[in-house]
C-alpha positions in Angstrom: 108.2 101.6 104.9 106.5 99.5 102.2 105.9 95.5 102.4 106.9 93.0 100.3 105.7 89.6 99.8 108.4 87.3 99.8 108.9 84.4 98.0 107.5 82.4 100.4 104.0 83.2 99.4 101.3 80.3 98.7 99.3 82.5 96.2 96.4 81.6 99.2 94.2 84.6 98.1 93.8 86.1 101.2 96.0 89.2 101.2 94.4 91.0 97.9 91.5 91.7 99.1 92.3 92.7 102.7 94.6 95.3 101.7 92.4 98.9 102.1 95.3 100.6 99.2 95.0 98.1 96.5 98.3 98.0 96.8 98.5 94.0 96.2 98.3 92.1 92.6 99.3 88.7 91.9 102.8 88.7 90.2 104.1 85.7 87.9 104.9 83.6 90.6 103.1 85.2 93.4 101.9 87.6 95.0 103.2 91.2 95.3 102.7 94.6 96.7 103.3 97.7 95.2 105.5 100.4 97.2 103.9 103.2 95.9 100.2 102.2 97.1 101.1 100.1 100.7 100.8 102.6 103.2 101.2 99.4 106.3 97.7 100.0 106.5 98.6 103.4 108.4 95.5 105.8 107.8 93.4 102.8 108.3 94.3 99.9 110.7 96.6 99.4 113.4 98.1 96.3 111.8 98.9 95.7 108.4 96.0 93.6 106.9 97.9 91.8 105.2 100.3 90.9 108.0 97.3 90.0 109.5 95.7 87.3 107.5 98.7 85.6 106.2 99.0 82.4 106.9 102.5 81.7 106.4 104.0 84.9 107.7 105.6 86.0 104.1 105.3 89.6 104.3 108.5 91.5 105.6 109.1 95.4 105.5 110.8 96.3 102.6 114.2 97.6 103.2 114.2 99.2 100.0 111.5 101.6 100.8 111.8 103.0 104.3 109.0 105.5 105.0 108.3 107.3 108.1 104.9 107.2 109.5 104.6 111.1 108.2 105.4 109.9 105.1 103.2 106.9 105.0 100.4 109.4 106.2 101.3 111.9 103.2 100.7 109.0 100.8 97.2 107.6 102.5 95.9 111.3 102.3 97.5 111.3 98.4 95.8 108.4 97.7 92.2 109.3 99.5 92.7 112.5 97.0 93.2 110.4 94.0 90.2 108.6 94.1 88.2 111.6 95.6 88.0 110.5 99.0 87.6 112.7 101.5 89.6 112.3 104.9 
């Protein structure tokens, strides 16, 4: 399942650069995570990064994407591939 930044976010920075997908931009109002890039981090960390250094705890699963961890595995591996990265 993909995360979303809710709207609770304090645009603090943090989050962008920690996730390993690039799966986070800054939106018009604040920040927010694209479903087709966030893979939770699976293929990469235990935690989600982003989870992880948030400081006010803004960043949900998003029940509008639920993913398996299969699934979430099939996208790290498509995205490795798109940027020729090797697994």
């Amino acid at each position: 399942m993909a995360l979303m930044i809710t709207d609770q976010c304090i645009n603090c920075d943090v989050c962008e650069p920690a996730c390993p997908n690039q799966a986070i931009h800054n939106g018009p109002d604040h920040y927010e995570i694209d479903p087709a890039r966030c893979t939770e981090c699976v293929g990469h960390y235990d935690t989600p990064q982003c989870v992880l250094v948030c400081p006010v705890e803004c960043i949900p699963k998003d029940p509008q994407h639920p993913e398996t961890e299969q699934e979430l595995l099939a996208k790290v591996a498509g995205l490795k591939a798109a940027q020729g990265v090797q697994s």
